[in-house]
Each structure stands twice: as C-alpha cells, then as structure tokens.
C-alpha positions in Angstrom: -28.0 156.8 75.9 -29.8 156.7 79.2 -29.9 160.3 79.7 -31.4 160.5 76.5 -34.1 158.0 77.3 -34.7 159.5 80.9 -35.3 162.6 79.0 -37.7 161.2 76.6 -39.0 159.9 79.5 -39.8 163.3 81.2 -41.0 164.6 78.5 -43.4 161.7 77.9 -44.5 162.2 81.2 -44.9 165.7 80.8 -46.8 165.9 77.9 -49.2 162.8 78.1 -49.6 161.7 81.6 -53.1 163.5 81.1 -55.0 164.9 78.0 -53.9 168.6 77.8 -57.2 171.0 77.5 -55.4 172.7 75.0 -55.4 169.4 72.9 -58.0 169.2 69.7 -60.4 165.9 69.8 -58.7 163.1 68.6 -55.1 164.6 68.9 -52.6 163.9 71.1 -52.6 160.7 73.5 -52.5 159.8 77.2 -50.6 157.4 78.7 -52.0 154.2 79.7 -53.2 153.0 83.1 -51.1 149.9 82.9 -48.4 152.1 81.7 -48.6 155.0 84.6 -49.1 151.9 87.4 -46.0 150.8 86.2 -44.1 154.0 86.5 -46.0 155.0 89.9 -44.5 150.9 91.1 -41.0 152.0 89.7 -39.9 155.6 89.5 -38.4 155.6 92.4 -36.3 152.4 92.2 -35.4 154.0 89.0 -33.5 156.6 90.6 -32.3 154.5 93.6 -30.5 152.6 91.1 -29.3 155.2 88.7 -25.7 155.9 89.4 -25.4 158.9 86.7 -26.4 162.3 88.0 -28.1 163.8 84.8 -29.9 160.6 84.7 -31.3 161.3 88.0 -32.2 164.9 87.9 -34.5 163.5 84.8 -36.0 161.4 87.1 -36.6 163.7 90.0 -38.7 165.7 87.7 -40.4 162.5 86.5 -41.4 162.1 90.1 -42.3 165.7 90.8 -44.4 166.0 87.1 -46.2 162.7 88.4 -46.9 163.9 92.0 -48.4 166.9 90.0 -51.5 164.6 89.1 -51.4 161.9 91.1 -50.1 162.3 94.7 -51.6 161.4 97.3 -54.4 159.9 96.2 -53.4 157.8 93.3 -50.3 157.2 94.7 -50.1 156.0 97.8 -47.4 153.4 97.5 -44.2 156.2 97.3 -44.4 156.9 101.1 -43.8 153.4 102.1 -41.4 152.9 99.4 -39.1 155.4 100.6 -39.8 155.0 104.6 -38.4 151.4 103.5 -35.4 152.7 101.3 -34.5 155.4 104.5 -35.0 152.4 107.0 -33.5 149.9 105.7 -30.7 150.4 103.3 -27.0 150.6 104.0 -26.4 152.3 100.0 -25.5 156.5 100.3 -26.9 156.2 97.2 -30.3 154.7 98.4 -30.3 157.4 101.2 -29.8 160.0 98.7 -32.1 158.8 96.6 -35.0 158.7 99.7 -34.3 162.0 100.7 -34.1 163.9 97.2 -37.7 161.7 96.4 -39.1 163.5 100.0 -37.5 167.2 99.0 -39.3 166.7 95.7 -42.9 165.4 96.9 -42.2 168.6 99.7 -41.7 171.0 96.8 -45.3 170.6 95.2 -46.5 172.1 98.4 -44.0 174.4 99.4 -46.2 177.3 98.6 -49.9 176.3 99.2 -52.0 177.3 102.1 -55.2 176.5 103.3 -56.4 172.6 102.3 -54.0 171.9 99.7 -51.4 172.0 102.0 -52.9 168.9 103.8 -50.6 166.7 101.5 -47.6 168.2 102.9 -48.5 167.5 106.4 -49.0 163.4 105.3 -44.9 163.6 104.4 -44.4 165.3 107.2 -46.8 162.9 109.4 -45.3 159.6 107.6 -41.3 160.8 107.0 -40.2 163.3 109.8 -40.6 160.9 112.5 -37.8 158.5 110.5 -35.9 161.7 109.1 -35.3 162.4 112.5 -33.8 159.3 113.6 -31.3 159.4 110.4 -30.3 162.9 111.1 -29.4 162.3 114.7 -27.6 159.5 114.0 -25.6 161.6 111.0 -24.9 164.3 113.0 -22.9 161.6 115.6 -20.8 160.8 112.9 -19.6 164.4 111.1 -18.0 163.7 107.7 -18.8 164.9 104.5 -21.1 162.6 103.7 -23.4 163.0 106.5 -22.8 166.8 106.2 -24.4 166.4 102.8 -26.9 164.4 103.6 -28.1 166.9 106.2 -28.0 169.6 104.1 -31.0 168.0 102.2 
C-alpha cells in the first residue's frame, strides 16, 4: 500500500507539478501552491522516515522531479533541512536519507556548464564543508556501515 501511494505520488508530481505545453486549454491540472509548499516542507522527512526501500526510491525521484522546477529558488528550505538531519541525527537511516537527498539535488547538475551549474556549487558551498567532517569521522571507524555510507 505505501509503495503504491509513493508511486501515485511520483507520478502526480510528475505530471502536474506544472502545466505541461503539450496540455490543451482547460485540460489537465496543476498542483496547488498550498499543496507543493507542503511537499517542498515534507519530502524529505518523508524519506527520513520511510523504512521500506521501494518506498524510498519513489521518493528520491519525487525530490529530483521537484528540484527539476523548483530548486534553488523556490526551495530554499531543503539545504538546511538536510545540513540539520547530517548534523544532528544519531539514525543510519537519517544519514542515509541526508546523503541520498544531496546525491539527488547533485544529479540535476551533473552535466551542466556554464551558469546553470551555479546551483551545484550552492550544495557544494552549503554541504561539503559538513560532508567532510562526517566522512572523516566514518573513515576512523571502518565497518560496513561507514564503508557504505562513503561510498555515497
């Protein structure tokens, strides 16, 4: 059941987050402000908390389909929410959840050059500095968790 709703979920996002050009006047909907502030507050707490893989593989690509349209700019709030998560929480799962959230925001700009890339260098401005720290202290303590958590 909640992989099926994080899928409906994705595909909501995917198809109505903004009004496709290819959509007909008065077809199709978008979703609403309200509705995407929401999402932008919680996606990420979302997959902090989901314990189920598949469940959160939907919700990475909620994250990267909303960091598509709305990151930076309209979404300033994820940095600091997952600078807190890496800084604060004790949870692998938390961790895990931080660093798969940065590996997802990274991959929107693995590729671009020129100004577009000026996104990627905010993550890398805001996270590295913390990312650092965490993977200094991991690679003091080798076991297979750390090992994994390097490896991202």
């Amino acid at each position: 059941m909640r992989q099926a709703a994080a899928v409906q979920l994705k595909n909501m996002i995917k198809h109505h987050w903004k009004l496709s050009e290819l959509s007909k006047p008065g077809e199709g909907f978008v979703i609403s402000t309200d509705d995407k502030e929401f999402l932008k507050t919680n996606i990420f707490m979302f997959m902090v908390k989901s314990g189920i893989k598949v469940v959160h593989s939907q919700l990475e690509s909620c994250l990267i389909l909303m960091g598509e349209h709305e990151f930076p700019e309209g979404w300033p709030v994820i940095l600091g929410q997952i600078k807190a998560t890496l800084t604060t929480a004790s949870d692998p799962k938390a961790v895990h959840a931080a660093l798969t959230a940065i590996y997802c925001l990274t991959k929107l700009y693995k590729y671009e050059l020129g100004s577009k890339r000026k996104n990627l260098d905010l993550v890398i401005t805001e996270l590295y500095p913390t990312l650092h720290q965490i993977a200094s202290k991991l690679a003091m303590t080798p076991n297979e968790q750390s090992a994994c958590f390097l490896k991202l």
